[in-house]
N, C-alpha and C positions, 0 to 999 in steps of 0.2 A: 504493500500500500504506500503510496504517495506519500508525504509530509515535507510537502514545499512550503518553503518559509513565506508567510504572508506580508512581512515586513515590508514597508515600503523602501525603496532606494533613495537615504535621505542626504541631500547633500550637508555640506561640514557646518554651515551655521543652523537648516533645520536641528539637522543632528543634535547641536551646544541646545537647542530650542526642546528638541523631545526630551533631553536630559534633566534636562531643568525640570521642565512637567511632571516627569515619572519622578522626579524626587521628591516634587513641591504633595504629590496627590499619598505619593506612599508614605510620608512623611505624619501629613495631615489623618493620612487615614489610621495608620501605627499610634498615633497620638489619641484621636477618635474615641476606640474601644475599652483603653485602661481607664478612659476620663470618666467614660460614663459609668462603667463598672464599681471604680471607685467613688466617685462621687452618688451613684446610687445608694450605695452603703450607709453613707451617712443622711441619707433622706429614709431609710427604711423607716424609722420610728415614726417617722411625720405622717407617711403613707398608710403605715399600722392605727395610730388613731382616727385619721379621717375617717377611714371602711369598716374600723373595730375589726382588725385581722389579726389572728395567733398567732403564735411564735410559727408554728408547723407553715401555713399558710402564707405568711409574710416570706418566709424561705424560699418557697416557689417563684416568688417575686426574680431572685437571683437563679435558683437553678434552674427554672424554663429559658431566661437566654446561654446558661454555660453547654444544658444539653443540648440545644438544638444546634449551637453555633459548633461543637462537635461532630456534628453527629452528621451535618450536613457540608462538612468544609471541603473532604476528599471525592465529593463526587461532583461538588463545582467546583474543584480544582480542576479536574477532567472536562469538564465540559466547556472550561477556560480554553485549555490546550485547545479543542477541537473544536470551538463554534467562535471562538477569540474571546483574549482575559478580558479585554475594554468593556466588552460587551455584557462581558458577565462583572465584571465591577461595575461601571454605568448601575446598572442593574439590581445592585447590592446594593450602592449609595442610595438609589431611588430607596427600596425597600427599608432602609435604617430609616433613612428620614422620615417616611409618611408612617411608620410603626410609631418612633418618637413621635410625632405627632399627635397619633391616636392616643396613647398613653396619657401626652400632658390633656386631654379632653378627656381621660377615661369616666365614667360615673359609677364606673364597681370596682371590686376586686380581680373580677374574673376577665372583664375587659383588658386590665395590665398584665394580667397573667398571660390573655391569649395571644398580646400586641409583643410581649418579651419573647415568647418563641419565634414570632416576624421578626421583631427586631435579631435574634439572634440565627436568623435565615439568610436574613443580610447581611451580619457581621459573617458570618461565613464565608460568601460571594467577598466579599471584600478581605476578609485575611487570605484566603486561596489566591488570589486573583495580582492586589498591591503586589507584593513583592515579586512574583513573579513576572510583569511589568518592569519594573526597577530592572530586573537584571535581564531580560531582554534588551536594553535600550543600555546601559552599561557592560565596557569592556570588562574581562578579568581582572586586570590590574587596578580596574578602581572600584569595585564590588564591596572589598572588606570597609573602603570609607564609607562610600555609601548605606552600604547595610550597619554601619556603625551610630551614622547619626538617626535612622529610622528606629533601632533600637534604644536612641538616647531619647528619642521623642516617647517612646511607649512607658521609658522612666518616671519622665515627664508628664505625660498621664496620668499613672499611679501617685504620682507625690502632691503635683496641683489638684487631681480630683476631690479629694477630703475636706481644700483649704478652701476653696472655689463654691464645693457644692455645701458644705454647711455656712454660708457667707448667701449662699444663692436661698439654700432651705429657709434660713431663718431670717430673710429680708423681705423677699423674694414670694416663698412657696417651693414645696416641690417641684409643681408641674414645670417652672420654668427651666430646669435643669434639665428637664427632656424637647422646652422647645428649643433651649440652645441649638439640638441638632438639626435644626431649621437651617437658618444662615451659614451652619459649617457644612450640611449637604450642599444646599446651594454653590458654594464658592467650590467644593470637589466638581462638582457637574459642571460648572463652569472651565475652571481650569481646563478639565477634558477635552470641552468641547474644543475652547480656545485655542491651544495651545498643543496638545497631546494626539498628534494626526495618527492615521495608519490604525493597525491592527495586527497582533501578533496570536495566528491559529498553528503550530509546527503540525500538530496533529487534524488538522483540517482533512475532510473526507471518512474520518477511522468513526465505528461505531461505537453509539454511547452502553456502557454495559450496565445497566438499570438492575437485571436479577443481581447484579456482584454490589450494586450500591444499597438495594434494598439489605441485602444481608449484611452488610456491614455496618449503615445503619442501625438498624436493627441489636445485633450485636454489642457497637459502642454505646447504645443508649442504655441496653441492660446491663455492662459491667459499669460504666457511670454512675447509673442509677442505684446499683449496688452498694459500690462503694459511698456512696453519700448516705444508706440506711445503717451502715455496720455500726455497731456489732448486731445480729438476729440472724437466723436462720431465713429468715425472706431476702435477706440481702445476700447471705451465702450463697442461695438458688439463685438469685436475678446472674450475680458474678461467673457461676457457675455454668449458667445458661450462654451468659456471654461467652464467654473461651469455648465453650462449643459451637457459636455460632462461626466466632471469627477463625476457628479451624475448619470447619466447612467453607468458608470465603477463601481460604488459603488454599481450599484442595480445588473450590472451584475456578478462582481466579488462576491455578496453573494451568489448566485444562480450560480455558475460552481463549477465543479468537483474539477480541480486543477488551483487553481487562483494564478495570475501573482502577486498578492498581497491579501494575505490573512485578509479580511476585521477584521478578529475577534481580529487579532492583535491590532487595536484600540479601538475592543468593547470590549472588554472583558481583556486586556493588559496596565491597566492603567498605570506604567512605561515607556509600547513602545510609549504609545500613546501623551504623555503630554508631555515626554522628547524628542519627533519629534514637536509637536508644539512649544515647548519653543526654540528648535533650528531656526526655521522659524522665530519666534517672533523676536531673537537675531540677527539673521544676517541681518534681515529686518528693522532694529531700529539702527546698527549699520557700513554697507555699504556704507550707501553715507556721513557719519562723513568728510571722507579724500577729498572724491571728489568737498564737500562744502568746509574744510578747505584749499583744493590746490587752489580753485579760490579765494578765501577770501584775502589766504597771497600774491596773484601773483596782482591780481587787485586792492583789498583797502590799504595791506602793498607795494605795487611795489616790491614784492621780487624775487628776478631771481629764475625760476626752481629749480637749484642747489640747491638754501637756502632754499624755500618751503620743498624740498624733504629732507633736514638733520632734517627739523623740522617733519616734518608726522612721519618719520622712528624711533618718539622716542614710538610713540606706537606698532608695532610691534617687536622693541625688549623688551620690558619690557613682552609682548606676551608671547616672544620664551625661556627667562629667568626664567617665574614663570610659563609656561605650565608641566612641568613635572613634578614641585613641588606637582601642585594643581591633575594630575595624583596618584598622591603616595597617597596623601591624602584621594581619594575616594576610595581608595583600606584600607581604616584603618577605613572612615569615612563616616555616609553614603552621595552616592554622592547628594541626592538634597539638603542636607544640606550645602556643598559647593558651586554648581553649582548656588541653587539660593542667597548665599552669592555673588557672581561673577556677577550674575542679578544686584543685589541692588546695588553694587558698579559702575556697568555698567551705571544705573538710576542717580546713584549723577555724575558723569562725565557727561551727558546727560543735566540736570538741571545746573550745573555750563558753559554748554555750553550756554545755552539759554540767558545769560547775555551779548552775544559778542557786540561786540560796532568798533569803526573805530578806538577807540583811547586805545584799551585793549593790555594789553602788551603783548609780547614773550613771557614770562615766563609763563603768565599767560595760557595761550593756551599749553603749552609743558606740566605743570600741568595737563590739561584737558587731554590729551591726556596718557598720563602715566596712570593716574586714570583709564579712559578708557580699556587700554592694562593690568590693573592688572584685574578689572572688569572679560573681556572675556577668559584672563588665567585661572581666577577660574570657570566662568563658562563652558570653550569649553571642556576639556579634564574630567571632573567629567560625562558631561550630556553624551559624548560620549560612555563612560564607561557605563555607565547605559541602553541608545539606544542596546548597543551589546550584555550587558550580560542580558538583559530581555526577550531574547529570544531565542529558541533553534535548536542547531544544523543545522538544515535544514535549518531555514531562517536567519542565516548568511550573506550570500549575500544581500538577500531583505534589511537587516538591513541596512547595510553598505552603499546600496546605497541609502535610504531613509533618511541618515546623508547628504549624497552627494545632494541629491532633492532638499532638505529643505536649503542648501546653497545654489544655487542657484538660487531654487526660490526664497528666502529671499534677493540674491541680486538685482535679477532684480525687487522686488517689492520697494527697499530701493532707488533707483535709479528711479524708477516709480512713489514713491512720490514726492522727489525730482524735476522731472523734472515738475510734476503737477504744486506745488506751483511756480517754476521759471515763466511758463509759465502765470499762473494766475496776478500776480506780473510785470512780468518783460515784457509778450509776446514773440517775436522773437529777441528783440532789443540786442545788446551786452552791454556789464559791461562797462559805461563811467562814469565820472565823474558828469554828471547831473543824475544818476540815482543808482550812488551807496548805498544812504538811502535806498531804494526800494529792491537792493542787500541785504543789513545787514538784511533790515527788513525778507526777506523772506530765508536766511538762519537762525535765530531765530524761526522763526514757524516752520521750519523743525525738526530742535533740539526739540519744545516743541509737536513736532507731534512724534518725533522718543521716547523721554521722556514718552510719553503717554503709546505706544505699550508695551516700556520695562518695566512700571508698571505692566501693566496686564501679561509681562512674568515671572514675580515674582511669582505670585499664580498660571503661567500653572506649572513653576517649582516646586513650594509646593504640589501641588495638587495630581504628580505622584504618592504619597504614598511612602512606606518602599519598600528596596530592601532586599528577601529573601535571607537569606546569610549562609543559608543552601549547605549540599555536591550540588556535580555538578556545572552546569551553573546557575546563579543567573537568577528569575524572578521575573515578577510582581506580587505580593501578590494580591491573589485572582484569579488566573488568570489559570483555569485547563487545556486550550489548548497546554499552554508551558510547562508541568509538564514531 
């Protein structure tokens, strides 16, 4: 089958002109997602009073856009490659917006619930789609800058969302935090039109594989969904259920014509394959860090919200500061030599956390967490570089959104163990003072469980091998499928 590159033939100043674009839209859009997320967070309670919504229910608030924006990311990343990314980002942006939209007009609960799963249909279309744009339109040599400052903006997201959106909740309202996404659709759509010509299908003409997407689907939403119930027996079956599905997608995805994910990419793609584990490994080891440190400082320090959150926010910016450095560098350097440099700093932050205590100081903790944020600087923006440029043209998209998978599944696994050991530990009970030992104790096993996993993503990061840094697109050495 055919996969003629649809790229236009652009000359040197369009060219400097599409770059620009694809920076300006991946940049915005990588900023987009953490903002709203995070800035949601701290609208929950507001949204909780207005509708009288429970704890259980208020939840769903956030897990109907993480599941769906999983669950649907790898199969518009395919459909990027094959029908063109623009077309399916265009497309996402549209869907974020008018979802946001609905939302800041919701008049129930069940309305925002049913708008967060749109909303995160879109955010899908748009994590698959961004990146894999950016490095269409960007050579190899300048990939790791590029994807360095897209990753300093996603920082940037997480650290401004909390400050922004309790400043927007409490002057403001909620809803206006969702109409935000109004004006910053608009000016994406814009930009596109403007500015960002052409169209990039490699896979143009190859069919779409719908039963391999349905299963996978399917699958990621029941080990997701799992892990967000543990500890019970319902969630061991959903988990359960999952790995059986995704091993049938594995046996069917080898055996179909044009698969929704091309399995060879892991057997035979040592690069795609280690540098997508080592991302799950990292985001899974390092996600629920904040969510254990917000209750720590709020319930064992007594720290108001406000002071919690000046303290968490010194890891994401140290993040968004050294992300674009640690970019330039795997463009010079090879990136697992970085990336798992960034592991192992990730691991000593990790271990110095496991010593927390009720009487450990400030400083001592904004250390850990700084360590931390240089840790994932070094490793996020090298392993991504490598993820992208290990394989070719066509599966662009797949790539791009198998970065986006592996975050999310990595958070809802990180958040999945977490909430195991609380439960084990603590039960249902809340964080009082006759059981805060039992608190400390069981945020330290988390650390030395999260500790564990980022050991072993040291050697999935070593393991990747050497990136061919030969003409063209860089791949996995050894690896004849992406040749």
């Amino acid at each position: 089958m055919s996969t003629k590159l649809t790229t236009p033939d652009l000359s040197e100043p369009a060219d400097r002109k599409a770059k620009r674009a694809a920076l300006i839209v991946a940049t915005l859009s990588a900023f987009l997602g953490p903002f709203m997320s995070s800035s949601v967070n701290v609208a929950l309670p507001s949204i909780g009073r207005e509708f009288a919504m429970g704890v259980v229910l208020l939840g769903w608030v956030n897990s109907a856009f993480l599941l769906s924006a999983a669950t649907f990311s790898i199969p518009f990343g395919r459909l990027g490659d094959i029908y063109g990314r623009k077309k399916v980002f265009m497309t996402g942006v549209f869907t974020f917006t008018i979802s946001s939209v609905m939302i800041a007009l919701a008049p129930s609960a069940l309305i925002i619930i049913i708008f967060r799963v749109f909303q995160g249909v879109g955010a899908s279309m748009i994590f698959a789609t961004g990146m894999a744009i950016l490095i269409s339109v960007f050579p190899v040599g300048e990939r790791g800058k590029v994807l360095g400052i897209t990753v300093a903006a996603v920082y940037l997201g997480l650290s401004s969302g909390p400050f922004f959106g309790g400043i927007i909740t409490q002057h403001l309202g909620w809803r206006y935090i969702f109409w935000m996404n109004l004006p910053l659709g608009i000016l994406l759509l814009s930009v596109i039109f403007l500015m960002l010509k052409g169209e990039w299908a490699e896979a143009k003409g190859m069919k779409f594989d719908l039963a391999g997407s349905l299963i996978l689907g399917v699958s990621l939403l029941s080990v997701m969904y799992g892990f967000s119930k543990l500890p019970s027996f319902f969630a061991g079956g959903l988990i359960a259920l999952g790995l059986i599905g995704l091993t049938i997608f594995i046996f069917y995805e080898s055996r179909t014509e044009a698969p929704v994910l091309d399995i060879d990419l892991f057997r035979h793609n040592m690069v795609f394959a280690f540098s997508s584990l080592a991302a799950l490994i990292n985001y899974s080891a390092t996600f629920g860090v904040s969510f254990l440190l917000s209750l720590y400082l709020q319930k064992i320090r007594d720290l108001s919200p406000q002071e919690a959150g000046l303290i968490l926010v010194s890891q994401p910016i140290v993040q968004a500061i050294f992300s674009p450095i640690a970019g330039r560098l795997s463009d010079r350097i090879e990136p697992r030599t970085v990336a798992s440099l960034g592991m192992t700093v990730t691991l000593i932050g990790l271990i110095l956390l496991t010593f927390i205590n009720a009487e450990i100081t400030i400083t001592y903790i904004i250390g850990c967490l700084m360590f931390l944020g240089f840790g994932f600087a070094l490793f996020s923006s090298p392993n991504t570089n490598a993820i992208m440029s290990s394989v070719e043209r066509r599966f662009y998209g797949v790539a791009s959104a198998m970065v986006g998978t592996a975050r999310q599944v990595g958070m809802m696994l990180s958040m999945g163990i977490v909430m195991m050991i609380m439960a084990l530990l603590l039960g249902q009970a809340d964080i009082v003072p006759e059981n805060q030992a039992l608190f400390v104790r069981s945020i330290r096993i988390a650390f030395i469980v999260f500790a564990i996993m980022c050991f072993g993503g040291i050697f999935a990061s070593l393991a990747r091998g050497k990136m061919n840094r030969g003409g063209g697109d860089v791949v996995g050495s050894g690896d004849p499928t992406t040749r």
